[in-house]
C-alpha positions in Angstrom: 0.0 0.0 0.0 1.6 3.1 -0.8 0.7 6.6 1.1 0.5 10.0 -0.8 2.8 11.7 2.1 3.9 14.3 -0.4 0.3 15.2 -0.8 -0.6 16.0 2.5 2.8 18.3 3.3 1.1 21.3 3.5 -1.1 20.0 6.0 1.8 18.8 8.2 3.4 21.8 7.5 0.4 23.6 8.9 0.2 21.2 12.1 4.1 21.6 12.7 4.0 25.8 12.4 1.2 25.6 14.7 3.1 23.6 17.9 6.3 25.5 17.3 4.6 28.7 17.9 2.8 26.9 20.7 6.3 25.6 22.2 8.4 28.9 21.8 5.1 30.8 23.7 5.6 27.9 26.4 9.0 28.1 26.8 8.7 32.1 26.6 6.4 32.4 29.5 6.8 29.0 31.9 10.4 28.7 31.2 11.7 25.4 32.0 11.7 23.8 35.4 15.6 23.4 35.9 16.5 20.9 38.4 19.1 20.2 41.2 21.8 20.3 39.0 21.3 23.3 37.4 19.5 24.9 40.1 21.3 23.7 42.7 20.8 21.8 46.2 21.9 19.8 49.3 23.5 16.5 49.4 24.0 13.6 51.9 25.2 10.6 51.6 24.3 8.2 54.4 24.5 4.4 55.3 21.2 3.0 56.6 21.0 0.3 58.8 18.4 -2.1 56.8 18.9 -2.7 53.4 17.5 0.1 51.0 16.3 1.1 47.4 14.9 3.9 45.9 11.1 3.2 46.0 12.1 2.2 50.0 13.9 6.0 50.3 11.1 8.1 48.6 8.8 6.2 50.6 10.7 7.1 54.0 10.7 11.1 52.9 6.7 10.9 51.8 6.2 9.7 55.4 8.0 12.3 56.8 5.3 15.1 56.5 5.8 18.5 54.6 8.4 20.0 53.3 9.3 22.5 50.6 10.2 19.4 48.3 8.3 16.6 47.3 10.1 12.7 47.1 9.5 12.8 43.5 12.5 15.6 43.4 15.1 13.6 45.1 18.0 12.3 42.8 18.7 8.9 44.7 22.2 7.1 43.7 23.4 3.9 45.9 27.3 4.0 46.4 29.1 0.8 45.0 30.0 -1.5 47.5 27.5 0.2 50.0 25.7 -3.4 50.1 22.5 -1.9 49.4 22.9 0.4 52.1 24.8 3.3 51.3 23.2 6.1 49.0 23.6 9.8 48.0 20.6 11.7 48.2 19.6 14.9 47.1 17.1 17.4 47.1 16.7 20.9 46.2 17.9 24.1 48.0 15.7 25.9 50.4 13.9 29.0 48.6 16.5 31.9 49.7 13.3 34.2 50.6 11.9 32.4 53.3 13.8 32.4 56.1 11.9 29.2 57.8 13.7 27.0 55.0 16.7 27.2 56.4 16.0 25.4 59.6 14.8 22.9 57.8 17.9 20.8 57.1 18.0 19.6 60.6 14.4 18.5 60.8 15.0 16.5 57.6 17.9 14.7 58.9 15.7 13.6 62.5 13.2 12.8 60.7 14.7 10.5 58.5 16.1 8.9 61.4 13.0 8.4 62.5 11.5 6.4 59.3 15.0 5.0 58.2 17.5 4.6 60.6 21.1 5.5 59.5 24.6 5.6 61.5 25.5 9.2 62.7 29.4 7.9 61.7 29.0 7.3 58.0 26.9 10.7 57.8 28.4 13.5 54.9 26.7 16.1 53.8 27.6 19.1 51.4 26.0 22.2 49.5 25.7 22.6 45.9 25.5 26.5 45.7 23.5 28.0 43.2 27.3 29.7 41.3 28.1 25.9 41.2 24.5 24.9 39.3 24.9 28.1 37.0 27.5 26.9 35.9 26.4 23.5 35.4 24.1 24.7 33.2 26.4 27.0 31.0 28.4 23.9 30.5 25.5 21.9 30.0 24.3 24.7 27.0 28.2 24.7 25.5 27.8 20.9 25.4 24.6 20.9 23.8 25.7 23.7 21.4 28.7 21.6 20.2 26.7 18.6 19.5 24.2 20.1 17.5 27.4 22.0 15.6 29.2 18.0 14.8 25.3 17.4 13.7 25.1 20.1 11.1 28.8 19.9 10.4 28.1 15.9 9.6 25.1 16.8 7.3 26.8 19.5 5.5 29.4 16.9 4.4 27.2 14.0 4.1 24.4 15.8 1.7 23.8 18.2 -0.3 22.5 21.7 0.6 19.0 21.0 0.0 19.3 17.7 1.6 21.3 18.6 4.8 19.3 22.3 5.2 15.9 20.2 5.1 17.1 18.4 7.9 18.8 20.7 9.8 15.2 22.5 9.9 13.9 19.2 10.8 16.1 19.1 13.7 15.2 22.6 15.0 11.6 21.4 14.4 12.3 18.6 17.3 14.2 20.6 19.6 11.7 23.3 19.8 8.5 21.3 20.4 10.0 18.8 22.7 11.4 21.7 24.4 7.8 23.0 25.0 6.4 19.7 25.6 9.3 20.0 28.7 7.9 23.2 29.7 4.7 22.4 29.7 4.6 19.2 31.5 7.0 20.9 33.8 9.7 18.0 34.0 12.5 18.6 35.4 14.9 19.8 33.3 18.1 18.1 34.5 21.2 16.1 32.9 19.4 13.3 32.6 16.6 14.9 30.8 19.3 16.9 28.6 20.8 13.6 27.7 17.7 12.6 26.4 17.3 15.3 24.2 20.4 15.1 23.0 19.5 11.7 22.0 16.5 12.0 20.4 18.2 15.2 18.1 20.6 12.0 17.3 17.4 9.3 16.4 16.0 11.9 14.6 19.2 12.9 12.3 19.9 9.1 12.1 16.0 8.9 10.9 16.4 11.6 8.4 19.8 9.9 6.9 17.6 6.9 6.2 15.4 8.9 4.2 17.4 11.7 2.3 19.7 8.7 1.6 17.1 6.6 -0.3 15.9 10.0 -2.2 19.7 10.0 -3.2 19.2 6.8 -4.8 16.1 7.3 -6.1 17.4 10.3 -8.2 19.3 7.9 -10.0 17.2 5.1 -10.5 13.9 7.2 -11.2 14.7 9.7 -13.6 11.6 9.5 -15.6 9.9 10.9 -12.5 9.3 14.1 -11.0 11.0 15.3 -8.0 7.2 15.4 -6.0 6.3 11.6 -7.3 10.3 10.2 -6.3 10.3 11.7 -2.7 7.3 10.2 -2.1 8.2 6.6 -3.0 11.7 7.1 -0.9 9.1 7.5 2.2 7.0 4.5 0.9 10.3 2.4 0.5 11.8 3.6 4.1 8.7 3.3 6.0 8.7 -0.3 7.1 12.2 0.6 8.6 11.2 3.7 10.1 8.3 2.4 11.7 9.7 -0.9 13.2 12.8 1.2 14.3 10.8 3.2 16.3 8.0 0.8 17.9 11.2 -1.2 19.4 12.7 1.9 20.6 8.8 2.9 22.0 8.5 -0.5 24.0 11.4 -0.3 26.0 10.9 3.3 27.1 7.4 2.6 27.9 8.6 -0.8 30.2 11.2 2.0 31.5 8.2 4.8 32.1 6.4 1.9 33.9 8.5 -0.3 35.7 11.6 2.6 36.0 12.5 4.5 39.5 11.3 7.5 39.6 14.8 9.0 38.4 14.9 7.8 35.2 11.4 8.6 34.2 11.7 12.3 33.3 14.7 11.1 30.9 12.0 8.1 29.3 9.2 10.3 28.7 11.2 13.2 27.0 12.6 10.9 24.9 9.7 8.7 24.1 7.5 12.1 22.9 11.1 13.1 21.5 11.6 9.7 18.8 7.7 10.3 18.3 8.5 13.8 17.4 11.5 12.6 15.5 9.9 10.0 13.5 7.3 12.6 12.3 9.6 15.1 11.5 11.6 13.0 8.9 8.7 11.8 7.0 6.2 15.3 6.8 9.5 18.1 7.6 12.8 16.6 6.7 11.9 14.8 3.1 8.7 17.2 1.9 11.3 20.4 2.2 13.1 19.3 -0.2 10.4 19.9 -2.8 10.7 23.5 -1.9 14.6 24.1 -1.1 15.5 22.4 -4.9 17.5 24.1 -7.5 14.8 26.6 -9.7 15.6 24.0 -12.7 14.1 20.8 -10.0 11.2 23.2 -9.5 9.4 22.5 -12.8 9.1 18.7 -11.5 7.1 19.7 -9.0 2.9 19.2 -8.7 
């Protein structure tokens, strides 16, 4: 069965205007909910006297009554060799206008005790300063500026410039949606949840190649087509790939979304909307641009 993709761009086109407006307003107005690491926070890393785990933890803080965090904003890592009872916890810094906050360090450390014993000895705790998360995140933005500079440097020598422009728009297509998805949903923006977006920017270029590089074939084997009719048989010929590549990828972030702690979940559901995205974005953005960014003598071909 074969899909008139090419027939419906402008349509796409239309849909994918409309949430990148709707993303950049998002991100404009909520901004993004930076986490501990970018934000900055307290740390402690303590030795239980019972055997632990994550869900065990954020179960010991939700019994603990209220504070100005919730359990689902801990970042929970167990230290090797700690036999399942050694972790590093952390949670976010006080809120610097209220001066109550600050008192509250103590109170979380006796009631934990209380919940979840721990050994006063093996006790360590330190600041992470909000100079220290600023400048997290400028790294954090220089590292996802350099990757997205070896993308387009890649694409630029791989393709050419209609082919490696179309995706490079297909790429700021991705990162400016799932960036509003982020802001709205308000996940917490973190390293985790930059790693995934990092990632999908990756599946999404890898997606693309598929694509552009069957159109590059085609242009050889089809010339008694036009440009509109080729492109759209590429898609045809790609999608079985495309498809099975991404339901595979889809199943084992969904068993990650379900049966993952909750630390890993943020960096599962950005990426899951973020291959969706992706996926989308080389079959309606990526390929169907490259009716419109062809040489004025290709342009004739076109319907």
């Amino acid at each position: 069965m074969k899909f008139d993709f090419m027939g419906n761009r402008f349509k796409a086109f239309a849909l994918s205007g409309t949430l990148i407006v709707i993303s950049l307003v998002m991100v404009l107005v909520l901004g993004l909910n930076y986490g501990i690491d970018f934000k900055g926070g307290n740390l402690i890393q303590i030795r239980f006297q019972d055997t632990m785990d994550e869900f065990k933890i954020r179960e010991a803080f939700g019994k603990m009554g209220q504070f100005y965090f919730t359990p689902a904003q801990l970042i929970i890592q167990a230290v090797d060799g700690g036999q399942g009872r050694e972790f590093i916890i952390q949670y976010p810094a006080a809120p610097s206008d209220e001066e109550k906050y600050a008192k509250q360090y103590t109170d979380i450390l006796r009631e934990l005790k209380k919940v979840a014993p721990f050994n006063d000895d093996s006790l360590q705790t330190s600041n992470i300063g909000p100079t220290v998360g600023s400048e997290m995140k400028n790294q954090a933005m220089i590292a996802a500026f350099l990757s997205v500079i070896g993308i387009l440097l890649y694409l630029a020598w791989r393709f050419e410039n209609q082919s490696a422009a179309g995706a490079v728009l297909a790429i700021l297509h991705d990162l400016f949606i799932i960036l509003g998805f982020i802001a709205i949903t308000r996940i917490e923006f973190d390293v985790t949840v930059l790693a995934a977006v990092l990632t999908m920017l990756g599946y999404s270029v890898n997606d693309s190649i598929v694509v552009l590089d069957r159109v590059r074939e085609n242009r050889r084997l089809m010339k008694d087509k036009n440009l509109t009719e080729m492109i759209n048989d590429s898609i045809n010929q790609t999608l079985g790939r495309t498809i099975n590549t991404s339901l595979t990828t889809l199943f084992t972030l969904v068993a990650l979304i379900v049966f993952g702690g909750a630390s890993i979940k943020g960096f599962a559901v950005v990426l899951t909307v973020g291959i969706i995205v992706g996926t989308y974005s080389s079959i309606f953005v990526a390929s169907p641009l490259l009716i419109h960014l062809a040489p004025a003598k290709k342009k004739a071909d076109k319907r």
